[in-house]
N, C-alpha and C positions, 0 to 999 in steps of 0.2 A: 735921179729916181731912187727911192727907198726898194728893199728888196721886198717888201712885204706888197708896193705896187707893183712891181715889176712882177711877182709871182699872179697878184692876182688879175693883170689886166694879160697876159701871155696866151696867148688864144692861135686854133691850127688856123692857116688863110688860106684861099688856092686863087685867090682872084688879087695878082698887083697892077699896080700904079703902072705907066709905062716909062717913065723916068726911072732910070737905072739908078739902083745906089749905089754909095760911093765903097768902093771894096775893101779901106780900111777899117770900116766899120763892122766890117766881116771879118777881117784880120783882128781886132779886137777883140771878137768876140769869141774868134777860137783860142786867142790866148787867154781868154777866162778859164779854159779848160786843164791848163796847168798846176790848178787848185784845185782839184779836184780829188777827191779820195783814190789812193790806190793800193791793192795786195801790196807787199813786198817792197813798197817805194817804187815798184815798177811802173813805168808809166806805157802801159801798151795799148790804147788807142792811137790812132793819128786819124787826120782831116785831109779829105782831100780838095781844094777847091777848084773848080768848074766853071769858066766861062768860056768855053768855047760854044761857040751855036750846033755846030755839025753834033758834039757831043753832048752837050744837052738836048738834043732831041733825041740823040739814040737812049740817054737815058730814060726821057718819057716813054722810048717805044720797052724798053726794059721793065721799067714798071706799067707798062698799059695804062698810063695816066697823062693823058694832054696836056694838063696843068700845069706838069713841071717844063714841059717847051715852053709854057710862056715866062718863066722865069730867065734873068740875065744873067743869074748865077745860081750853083746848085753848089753843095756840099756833100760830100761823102765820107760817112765815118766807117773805118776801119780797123781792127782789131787782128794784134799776132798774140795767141794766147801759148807759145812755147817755151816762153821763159816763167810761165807763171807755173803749165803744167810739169816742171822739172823740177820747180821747188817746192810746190804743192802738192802732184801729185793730180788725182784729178780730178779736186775742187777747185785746181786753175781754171776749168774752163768756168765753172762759175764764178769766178775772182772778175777775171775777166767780161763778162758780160755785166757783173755789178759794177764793173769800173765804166765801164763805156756808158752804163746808162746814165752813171755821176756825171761823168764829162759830158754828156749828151745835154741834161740838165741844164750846167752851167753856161752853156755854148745857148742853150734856149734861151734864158732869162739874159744873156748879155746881148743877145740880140734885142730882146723885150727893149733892154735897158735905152741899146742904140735907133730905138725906135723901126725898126726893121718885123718884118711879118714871114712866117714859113708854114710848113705843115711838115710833121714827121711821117715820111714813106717810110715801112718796113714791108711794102709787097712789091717784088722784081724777080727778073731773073739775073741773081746770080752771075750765070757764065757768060752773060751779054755785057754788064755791069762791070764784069771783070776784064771783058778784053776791050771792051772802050775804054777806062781808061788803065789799062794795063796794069793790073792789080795782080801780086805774084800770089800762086796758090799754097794754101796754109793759111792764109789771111779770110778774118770774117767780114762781108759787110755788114755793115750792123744795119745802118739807113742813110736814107738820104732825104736832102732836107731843101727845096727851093726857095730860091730868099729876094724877098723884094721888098715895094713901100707897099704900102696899104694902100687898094684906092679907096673912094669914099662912098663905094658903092654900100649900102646899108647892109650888115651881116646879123646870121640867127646868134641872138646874144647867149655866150657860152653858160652848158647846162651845170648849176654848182652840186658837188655830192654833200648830202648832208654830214656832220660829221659823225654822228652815231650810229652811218650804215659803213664804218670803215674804223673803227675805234672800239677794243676788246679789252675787258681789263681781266686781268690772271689766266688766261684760258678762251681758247679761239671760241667765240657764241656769246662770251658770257657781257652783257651789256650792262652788270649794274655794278660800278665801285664796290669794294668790299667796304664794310661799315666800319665809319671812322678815318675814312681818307677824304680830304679834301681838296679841291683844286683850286688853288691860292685864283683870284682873279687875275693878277699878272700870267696867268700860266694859258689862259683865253684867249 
């Protein structure tokens, strides 16, 4: 799969297949995360992966979200932002979270890649989240991510942004090129 499919067919899912996938393809796709941009060469996200049933469910009751019980495996990322805020200061905590969302990305799209479907959770609790699977404090969850196949139940086909309501040239508002610049067709 080209990245440019792989970006544009990448869509959130809450309804899988009931055939479990296969976990390397999971494994896969968190080592896509390795390439991924980071402060300092620091690498301070990690994954955590989730097949337990007992614990997959206490995560759905964590996020108040069913969906993720039906999932065979769930992913949790997580983030130590204390080596980044020691040498940064304290736009590690933003280093940090920009790094996670890089990795987060690329852990998406290799999923895409392995043909695999999720949806990104960022609403839970936290200290529920964290004593199920015993995540030491300090540490962020960023999200969690339920991973399956696709069934083939028909879904709302995903809404695209234009790009002109997301694209400023010189100055946040300003929507027209300055005159005299062009955008090579390759660059489309």
């Amino acid at each position: 799969m080209q990245l440019k499919d792989a970006i544009e067919s990448r869509k959130s899912v809450k309804r899988f297949h009931h055939k479990k996938p296969n976990w390397r393809k999971i494994i896969k796709a968190i080592d896509a995360v390795r390439f991924a941009p980071s402060a300092g060469n620091q690498f301070v996200t990690k994954f955590i992966l989730v097949s337990d049933e007992k614990k997959i469910a206490e995560l759905a009751k964590a996020s108040q979200q069913s969906f993720i019980g039906e999932a065979q495996y769930v992913v949790v990322a997580v983030s130590d932002d204390s080596s980044l805020v020691r040498d940064f200061g304290e736009r590690g905590v933003r280093y940090t979270a920009q790094q996670a969302g890089a990795a987060i990305e690329n852990f998406l799209l290799a999923l895409t890649e392995q043909k695999l479907v999720t949806t990104w959770v960022g609403h839970f609790y936290d200290d529920q989240v964290r004593r199920t699977l015993k995540i030491p404090e300090g540490l962020h969850i960023e999200a969690m991510f339920p991973i399956g196949i696709e069934t083939k139940i028909k879904t709302t086909p995903k809404r695209q942004r234009k790009l002109d309501g997301i694209i400023n040239f010189d100055k946040y508002g300003e929507k027209k090129m300055t005159p005299g610049l062009k955008l090579s067709r390759s660059a489309v």
